[in-house]
N, C-alpha and C positions, 0 to 999 in steps of 0.2 A: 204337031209333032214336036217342037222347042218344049212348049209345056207340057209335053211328057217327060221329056229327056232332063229338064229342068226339074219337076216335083223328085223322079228320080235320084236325082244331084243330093237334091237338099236333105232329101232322105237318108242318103249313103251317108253324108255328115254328119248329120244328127245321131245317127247309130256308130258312127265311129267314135263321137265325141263321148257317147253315153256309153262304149265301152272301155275310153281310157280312162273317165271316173268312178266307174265299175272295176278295172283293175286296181287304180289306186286305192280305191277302199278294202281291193281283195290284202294289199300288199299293209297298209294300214291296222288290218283285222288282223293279219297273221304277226307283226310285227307285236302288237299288243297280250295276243294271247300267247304266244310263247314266253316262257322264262328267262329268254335270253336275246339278246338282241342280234336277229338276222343277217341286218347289215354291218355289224360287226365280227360275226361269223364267216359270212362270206367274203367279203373285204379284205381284212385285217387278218384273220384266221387260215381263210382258204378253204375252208369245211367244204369237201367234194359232196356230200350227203344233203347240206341247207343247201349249195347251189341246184342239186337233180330236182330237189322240192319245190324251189321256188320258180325252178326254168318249166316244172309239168305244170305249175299253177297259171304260168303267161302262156304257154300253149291251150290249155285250155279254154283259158278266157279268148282268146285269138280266136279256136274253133267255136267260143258261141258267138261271139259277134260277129264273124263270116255268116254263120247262118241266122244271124238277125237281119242281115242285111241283102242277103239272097232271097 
């Protein structure tokens, strides 16, 4: 029963970890292809429009790694 509860653990990790390098690279890629820098927009600017963009982009990735991991 441990080494169930165990493979399970290590699994929920591994999918957690390979989904915060999967948002980093989401946040990476959108940083890159934009003409303008994100985080200076949102930051420094306030831009309510780059913030709704960039908060559906971490919800999303949120719901696939929930359901990577379920």
């Amino acid at each position: 029963m441990e080494e169930l509860g165990l493979r399970y653990l290590v699994s929920t990790i591994v999918y957690s970890f390979l989904g915060l390098l999967l948002f980093m690279a989401a946040l990476y890629l959108i940083e890159k292809v934009t003409q303008f820098s994100v985080s200076k927009k949102v930051v420094q600017e306030g831009n309510v429009a780059v913030s709704i963009v960039v908060g559906s982009i971490i919800i999303a990735m949120g719901i696939i790694v929930s359901a990577a991991i379920h």
